[in-house]
PyMOL commands that place a pseudoatom at each C-alpha (Angstrom):
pseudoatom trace, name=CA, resn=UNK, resi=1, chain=A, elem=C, hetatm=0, pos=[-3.159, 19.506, 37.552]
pseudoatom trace, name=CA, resn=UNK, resi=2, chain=A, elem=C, hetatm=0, pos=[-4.609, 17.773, 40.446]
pseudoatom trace, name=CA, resn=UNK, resi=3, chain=A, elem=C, hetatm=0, pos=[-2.901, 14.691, 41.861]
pseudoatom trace, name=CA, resn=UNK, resi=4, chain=A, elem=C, hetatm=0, pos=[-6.132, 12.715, 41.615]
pseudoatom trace, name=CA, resn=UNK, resi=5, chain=A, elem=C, hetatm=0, pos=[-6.224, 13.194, 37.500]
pseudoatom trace, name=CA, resn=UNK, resi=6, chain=A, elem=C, hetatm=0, pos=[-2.341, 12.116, 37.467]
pseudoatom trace, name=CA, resn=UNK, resi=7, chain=A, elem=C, hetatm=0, pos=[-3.492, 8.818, 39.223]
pseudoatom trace, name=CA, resn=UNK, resi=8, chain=A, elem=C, hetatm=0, pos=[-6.143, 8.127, 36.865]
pseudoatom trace, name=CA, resn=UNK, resi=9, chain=A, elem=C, hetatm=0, pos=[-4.190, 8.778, 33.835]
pseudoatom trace, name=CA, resn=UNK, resi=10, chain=A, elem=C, hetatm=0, pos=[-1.356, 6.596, 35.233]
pseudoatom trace, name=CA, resn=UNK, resi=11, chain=A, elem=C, hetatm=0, pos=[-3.508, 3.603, 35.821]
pseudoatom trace, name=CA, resn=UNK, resi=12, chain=A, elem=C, hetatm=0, pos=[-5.267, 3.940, 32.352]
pseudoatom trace, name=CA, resn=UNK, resi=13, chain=A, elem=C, hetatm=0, pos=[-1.209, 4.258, 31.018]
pseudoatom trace, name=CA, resn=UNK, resi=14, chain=A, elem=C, hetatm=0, pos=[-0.982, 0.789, 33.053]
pseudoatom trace, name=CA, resn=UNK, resi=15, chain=A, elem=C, hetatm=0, pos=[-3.830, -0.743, 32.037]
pseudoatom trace, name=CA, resn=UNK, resi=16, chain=A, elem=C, hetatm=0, pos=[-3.342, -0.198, 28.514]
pseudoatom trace, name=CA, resn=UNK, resi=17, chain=A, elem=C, hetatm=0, pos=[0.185, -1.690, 28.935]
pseudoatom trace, name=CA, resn=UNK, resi=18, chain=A, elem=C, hetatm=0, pos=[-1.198, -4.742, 30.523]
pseudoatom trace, name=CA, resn=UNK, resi=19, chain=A, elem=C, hetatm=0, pos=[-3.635, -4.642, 27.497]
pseudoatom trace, name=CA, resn=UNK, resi=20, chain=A, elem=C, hetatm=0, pos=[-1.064, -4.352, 24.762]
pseudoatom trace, name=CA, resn=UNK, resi=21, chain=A, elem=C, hetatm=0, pos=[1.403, -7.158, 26.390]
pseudoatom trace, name=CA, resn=UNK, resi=22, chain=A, elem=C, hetatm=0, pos=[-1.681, -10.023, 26.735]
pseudoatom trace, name=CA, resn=UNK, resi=23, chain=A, elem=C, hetatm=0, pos=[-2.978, -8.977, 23.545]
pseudoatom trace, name=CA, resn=UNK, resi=24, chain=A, elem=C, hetatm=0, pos=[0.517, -9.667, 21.622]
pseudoatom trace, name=CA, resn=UNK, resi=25, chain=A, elem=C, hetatm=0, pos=[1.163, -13.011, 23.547]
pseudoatom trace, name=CA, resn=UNK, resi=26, chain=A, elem=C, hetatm=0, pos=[-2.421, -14.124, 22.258]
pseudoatom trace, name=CA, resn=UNK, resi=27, chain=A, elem=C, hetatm=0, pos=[-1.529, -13.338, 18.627]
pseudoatom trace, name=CA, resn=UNK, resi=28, chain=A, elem=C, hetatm=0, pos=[1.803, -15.064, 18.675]
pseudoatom trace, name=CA, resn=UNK, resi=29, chain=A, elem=C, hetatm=0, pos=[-0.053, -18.081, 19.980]
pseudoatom trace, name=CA, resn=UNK, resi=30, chain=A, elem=C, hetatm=0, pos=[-2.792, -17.851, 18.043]
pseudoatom trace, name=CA, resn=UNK, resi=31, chain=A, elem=C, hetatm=0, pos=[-0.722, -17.494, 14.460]
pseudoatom trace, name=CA, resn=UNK, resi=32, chain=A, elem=C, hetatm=0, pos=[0.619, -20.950, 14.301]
pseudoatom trace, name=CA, resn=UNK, resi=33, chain=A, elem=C, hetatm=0, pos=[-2.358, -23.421, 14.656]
pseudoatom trace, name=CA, resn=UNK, resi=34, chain=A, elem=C, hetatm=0, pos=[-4.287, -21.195, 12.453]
pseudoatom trace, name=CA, resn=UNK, resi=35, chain=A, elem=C, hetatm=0, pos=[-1.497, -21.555, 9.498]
pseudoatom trace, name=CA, resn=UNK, resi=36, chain=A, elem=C, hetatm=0, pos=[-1.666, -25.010, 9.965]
pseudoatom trace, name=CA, resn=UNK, resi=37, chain=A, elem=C, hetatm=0, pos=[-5.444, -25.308, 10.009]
pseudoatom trace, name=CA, resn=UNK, resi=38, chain=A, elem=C, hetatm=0, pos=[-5.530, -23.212, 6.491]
pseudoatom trace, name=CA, resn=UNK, resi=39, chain=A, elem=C, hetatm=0, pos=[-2.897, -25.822, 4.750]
pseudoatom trace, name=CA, resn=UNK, resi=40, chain=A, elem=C, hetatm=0, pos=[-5.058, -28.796, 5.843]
pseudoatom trace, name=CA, resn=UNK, resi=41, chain=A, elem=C, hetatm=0, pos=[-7.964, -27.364, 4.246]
pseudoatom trace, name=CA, resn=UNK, resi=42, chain=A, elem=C, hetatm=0, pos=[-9.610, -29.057, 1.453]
pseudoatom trace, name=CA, resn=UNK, resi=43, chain=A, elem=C, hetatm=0, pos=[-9.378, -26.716, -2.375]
pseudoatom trace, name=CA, resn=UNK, resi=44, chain=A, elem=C, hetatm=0, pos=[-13.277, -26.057, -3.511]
pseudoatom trace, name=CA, resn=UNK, resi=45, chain=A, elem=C, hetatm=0, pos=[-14.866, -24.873, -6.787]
pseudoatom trace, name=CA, resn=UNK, resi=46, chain=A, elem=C, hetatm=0, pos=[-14.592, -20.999, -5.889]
pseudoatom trace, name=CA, resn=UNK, resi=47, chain=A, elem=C, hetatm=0, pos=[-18.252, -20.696, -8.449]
pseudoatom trace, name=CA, resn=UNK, resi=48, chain=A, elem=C, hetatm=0, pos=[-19.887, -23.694, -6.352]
pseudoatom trace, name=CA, resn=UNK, resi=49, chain=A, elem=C, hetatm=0, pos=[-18.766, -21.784, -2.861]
pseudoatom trace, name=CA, resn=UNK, resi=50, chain=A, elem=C, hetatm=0, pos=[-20.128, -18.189, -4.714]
pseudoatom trace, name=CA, resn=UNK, resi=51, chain=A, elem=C, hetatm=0, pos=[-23.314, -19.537, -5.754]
pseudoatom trace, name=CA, resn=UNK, resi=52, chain=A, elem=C, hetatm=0, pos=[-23.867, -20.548, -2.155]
pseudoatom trace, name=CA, resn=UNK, resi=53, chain=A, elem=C, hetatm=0, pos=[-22.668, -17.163, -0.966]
pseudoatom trace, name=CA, resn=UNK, resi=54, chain=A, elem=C, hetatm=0, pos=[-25.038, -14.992, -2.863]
pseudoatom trace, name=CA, resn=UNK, resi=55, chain=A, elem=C, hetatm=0, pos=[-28.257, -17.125, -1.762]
pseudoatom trace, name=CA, resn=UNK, resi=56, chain=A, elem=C, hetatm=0, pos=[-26.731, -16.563, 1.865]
pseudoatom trace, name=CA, resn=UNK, resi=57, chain=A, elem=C, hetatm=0, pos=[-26.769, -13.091, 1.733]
pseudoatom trace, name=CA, resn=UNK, resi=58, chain=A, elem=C, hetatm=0, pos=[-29.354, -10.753, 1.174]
pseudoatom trace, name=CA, resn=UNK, resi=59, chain=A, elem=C, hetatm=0, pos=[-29.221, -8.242, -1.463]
pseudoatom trace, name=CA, resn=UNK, resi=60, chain=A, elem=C, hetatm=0, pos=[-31.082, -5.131, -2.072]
pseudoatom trace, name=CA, resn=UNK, resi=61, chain=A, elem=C, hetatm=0, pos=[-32.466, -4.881, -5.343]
pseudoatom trace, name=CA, resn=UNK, resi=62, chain=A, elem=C, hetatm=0, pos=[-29.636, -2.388, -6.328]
pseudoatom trace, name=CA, resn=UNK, resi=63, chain=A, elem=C, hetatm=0, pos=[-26.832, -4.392, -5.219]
pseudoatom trace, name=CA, resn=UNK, resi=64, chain=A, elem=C, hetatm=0, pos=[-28.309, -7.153, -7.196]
pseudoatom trace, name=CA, resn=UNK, resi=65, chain=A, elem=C, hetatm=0, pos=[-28.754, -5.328, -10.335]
pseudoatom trace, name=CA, resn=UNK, resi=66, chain=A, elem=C, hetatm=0, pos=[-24.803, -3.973, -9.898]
pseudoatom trace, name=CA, resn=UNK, resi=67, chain=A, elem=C, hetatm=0, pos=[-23.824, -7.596, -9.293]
pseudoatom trace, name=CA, resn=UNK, resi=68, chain=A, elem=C, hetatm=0, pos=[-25.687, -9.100, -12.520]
pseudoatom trace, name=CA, resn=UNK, resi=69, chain=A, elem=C, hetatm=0, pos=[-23.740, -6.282, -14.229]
pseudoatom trace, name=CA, resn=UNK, resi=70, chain=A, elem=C, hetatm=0, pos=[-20.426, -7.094, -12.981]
pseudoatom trace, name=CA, resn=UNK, resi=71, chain=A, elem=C, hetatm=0, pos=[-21.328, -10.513, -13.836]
pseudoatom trace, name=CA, resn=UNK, resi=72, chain=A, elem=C, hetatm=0, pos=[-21.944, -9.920, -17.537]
pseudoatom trace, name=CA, resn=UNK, resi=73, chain=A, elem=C, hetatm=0, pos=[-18.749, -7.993, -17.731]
pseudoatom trace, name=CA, resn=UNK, resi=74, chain=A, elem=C, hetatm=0, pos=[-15.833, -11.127, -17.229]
pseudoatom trace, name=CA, resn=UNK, resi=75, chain=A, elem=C, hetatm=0, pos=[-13.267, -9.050, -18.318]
pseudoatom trace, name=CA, resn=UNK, resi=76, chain=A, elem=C, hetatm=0, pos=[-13.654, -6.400, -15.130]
pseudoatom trace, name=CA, resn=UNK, resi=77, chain=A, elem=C, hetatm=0, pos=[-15.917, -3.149, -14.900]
pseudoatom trace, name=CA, resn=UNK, resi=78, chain=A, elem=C, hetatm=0, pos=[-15.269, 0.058, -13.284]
pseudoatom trace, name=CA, resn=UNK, resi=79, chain=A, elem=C, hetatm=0, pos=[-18.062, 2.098, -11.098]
pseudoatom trace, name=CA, resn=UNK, resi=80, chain=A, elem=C, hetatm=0, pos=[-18.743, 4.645, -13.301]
pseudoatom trace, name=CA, resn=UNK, resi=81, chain=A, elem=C, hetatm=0, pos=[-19.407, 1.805, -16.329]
pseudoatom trace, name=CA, resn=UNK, resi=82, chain=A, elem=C, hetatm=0, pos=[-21.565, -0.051, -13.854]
pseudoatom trace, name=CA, resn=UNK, resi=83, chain=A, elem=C, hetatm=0, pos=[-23.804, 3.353, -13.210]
pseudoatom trace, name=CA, resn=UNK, resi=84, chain=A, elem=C, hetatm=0, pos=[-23.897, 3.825, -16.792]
pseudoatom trace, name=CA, resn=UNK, resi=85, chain=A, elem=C, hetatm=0, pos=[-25.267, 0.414, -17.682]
pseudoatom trace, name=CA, resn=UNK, resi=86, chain=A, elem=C, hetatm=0, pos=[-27.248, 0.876, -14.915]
pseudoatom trace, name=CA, resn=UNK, resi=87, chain=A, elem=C, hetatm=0, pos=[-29.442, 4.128, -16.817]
pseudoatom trace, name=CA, resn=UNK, resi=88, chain=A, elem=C, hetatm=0, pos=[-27.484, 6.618, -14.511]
pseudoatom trace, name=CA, resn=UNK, resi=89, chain=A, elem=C, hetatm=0, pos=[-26.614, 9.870, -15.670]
pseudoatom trace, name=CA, resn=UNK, resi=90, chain=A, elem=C, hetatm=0, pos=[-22.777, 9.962, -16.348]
pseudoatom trace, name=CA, resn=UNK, resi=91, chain=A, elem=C, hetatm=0, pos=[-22.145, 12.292, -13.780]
pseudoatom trace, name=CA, resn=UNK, resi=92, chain=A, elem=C, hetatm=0, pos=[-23.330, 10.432, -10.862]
pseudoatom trace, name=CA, resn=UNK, resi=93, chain=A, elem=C, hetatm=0, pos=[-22.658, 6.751, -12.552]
pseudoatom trace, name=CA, resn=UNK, resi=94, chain=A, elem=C, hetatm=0, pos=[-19.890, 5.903, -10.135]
pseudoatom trace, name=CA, resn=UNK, resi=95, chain=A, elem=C, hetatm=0, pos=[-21.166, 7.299, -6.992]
pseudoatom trace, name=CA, resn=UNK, resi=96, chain=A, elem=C, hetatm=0, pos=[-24.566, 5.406, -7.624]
pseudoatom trace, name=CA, resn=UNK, resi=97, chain=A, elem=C, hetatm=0, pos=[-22.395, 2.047, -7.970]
pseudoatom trace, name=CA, resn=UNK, resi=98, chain=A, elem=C, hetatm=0, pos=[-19.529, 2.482, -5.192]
pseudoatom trace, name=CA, resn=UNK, resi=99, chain=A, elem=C, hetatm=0, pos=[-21.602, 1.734, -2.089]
pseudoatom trace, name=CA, resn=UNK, resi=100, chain=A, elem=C, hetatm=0, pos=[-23.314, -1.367, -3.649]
pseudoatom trace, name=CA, resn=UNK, resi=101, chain=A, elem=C, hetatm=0, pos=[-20.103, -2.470, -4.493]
pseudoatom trace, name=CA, resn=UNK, resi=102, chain=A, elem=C, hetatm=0, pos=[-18.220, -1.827, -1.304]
pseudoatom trace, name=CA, resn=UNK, resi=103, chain=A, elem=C, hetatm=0, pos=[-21.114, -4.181, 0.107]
pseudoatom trace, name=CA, resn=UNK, resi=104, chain=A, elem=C, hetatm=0, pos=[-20.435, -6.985, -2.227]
pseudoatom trace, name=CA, resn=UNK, resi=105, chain=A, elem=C, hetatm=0, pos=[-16.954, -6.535, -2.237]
pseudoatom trace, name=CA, resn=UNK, resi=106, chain=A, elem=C, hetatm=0, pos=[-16.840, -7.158, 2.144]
pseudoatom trace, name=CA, resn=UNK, resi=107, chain=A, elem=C, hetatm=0, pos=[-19.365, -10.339, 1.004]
pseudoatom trace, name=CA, resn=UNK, resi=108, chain=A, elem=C, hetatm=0, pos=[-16.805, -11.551, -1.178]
pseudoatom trace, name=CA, resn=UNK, resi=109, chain=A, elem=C, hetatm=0, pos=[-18.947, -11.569, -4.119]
pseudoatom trace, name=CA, resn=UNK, resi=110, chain=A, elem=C, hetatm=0, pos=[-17.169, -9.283, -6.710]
pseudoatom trace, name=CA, resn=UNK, resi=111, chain=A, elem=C, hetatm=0, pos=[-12.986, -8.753, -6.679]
pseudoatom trace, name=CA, resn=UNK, resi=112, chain=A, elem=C, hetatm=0, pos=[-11.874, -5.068, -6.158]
pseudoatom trace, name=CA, resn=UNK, resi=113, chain=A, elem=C, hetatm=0, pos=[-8.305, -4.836, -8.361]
pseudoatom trace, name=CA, resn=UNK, resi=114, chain=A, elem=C, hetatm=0, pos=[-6.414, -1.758, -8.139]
pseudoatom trace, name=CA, resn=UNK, resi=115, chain=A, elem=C, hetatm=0, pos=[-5.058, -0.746, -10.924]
pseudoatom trace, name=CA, resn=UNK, resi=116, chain=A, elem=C, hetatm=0, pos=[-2.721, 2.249, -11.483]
pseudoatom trace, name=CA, resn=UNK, resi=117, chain=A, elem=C, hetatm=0, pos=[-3.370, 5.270, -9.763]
pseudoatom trace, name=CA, resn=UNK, resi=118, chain=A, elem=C, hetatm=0, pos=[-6.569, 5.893, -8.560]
pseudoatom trace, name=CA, resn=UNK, resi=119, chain=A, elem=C, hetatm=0, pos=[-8.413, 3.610, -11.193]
pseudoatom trace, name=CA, resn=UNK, resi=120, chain=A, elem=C, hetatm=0, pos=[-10.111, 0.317, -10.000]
pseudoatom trace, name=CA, resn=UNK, resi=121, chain=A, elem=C, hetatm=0, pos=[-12.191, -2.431, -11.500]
pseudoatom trace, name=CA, resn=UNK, resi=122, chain=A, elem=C, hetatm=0, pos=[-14.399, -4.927, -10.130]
pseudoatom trace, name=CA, resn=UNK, resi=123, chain=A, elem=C, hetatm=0, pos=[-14.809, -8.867, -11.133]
pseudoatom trace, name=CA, resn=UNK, resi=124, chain=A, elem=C, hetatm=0, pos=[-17.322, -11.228, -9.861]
pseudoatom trace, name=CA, resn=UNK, resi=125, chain=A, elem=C, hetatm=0, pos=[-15.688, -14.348, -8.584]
for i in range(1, 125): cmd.bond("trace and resi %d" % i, "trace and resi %d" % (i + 1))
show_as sticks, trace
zoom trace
């Protein structure tokens, strides 16, 4: 190994170091405003707030035909209910679903809740 690549290495090593040490000192910093801040915050309707979020964001027909069915189940749905309901065949009813859902789920539209195992169900919220 060349003496040149041992340099570099080293100095990335360092860097990343350096990196790693002013990266925790920001978070320990950072944490205790930010606990504050969420205490002093003021408790809103969670429907109001959703309403609001789903004229924000803009959904693709299919994501808004998955979220009308979540909707009409208040109980909780699972994919493969949601594709069915949908007029999917059964064996591709929760694979048609899952990536409409994982989109409203990071929106904060629908709940995921893990149940036992591998089994999940989805709420709207």
């Amino acid at each position: 190994m060349k003496i040149s690549h041992k340099r570099k290495v080293q100095l990335k090593l360092q860097k990343h170091i350096k990196a790693a040490k002013s990266f925790a000192a920001k978070t320990v910093t950072k944490e205790a405003p930010a606990k504050v801040a969420a205490v002093a915050k003021p408790v809103v309707e969670p429907k109001a707030e959703t309403a609001k979020i789903v004229s924000e964001i803009s959904l693709t027909p299919k994501q808004q035909q998955v979220l009308d069915i979540v909707r009409q189940n208040a109980e909780g749905i699972n994919p493969k209910g949601i594709g069915l309901a949908a007029g999917q065949e059964e064996a591709k009813a929760a694979s048609w679903a899952t990536s409409a859902l994982k989109k409203l789920a990071e929106e904060g539209v629908v709940e995921r809740v893990q149940l036992a195992g591998n089994k999940v169900m989805y709420k709207a919220l």
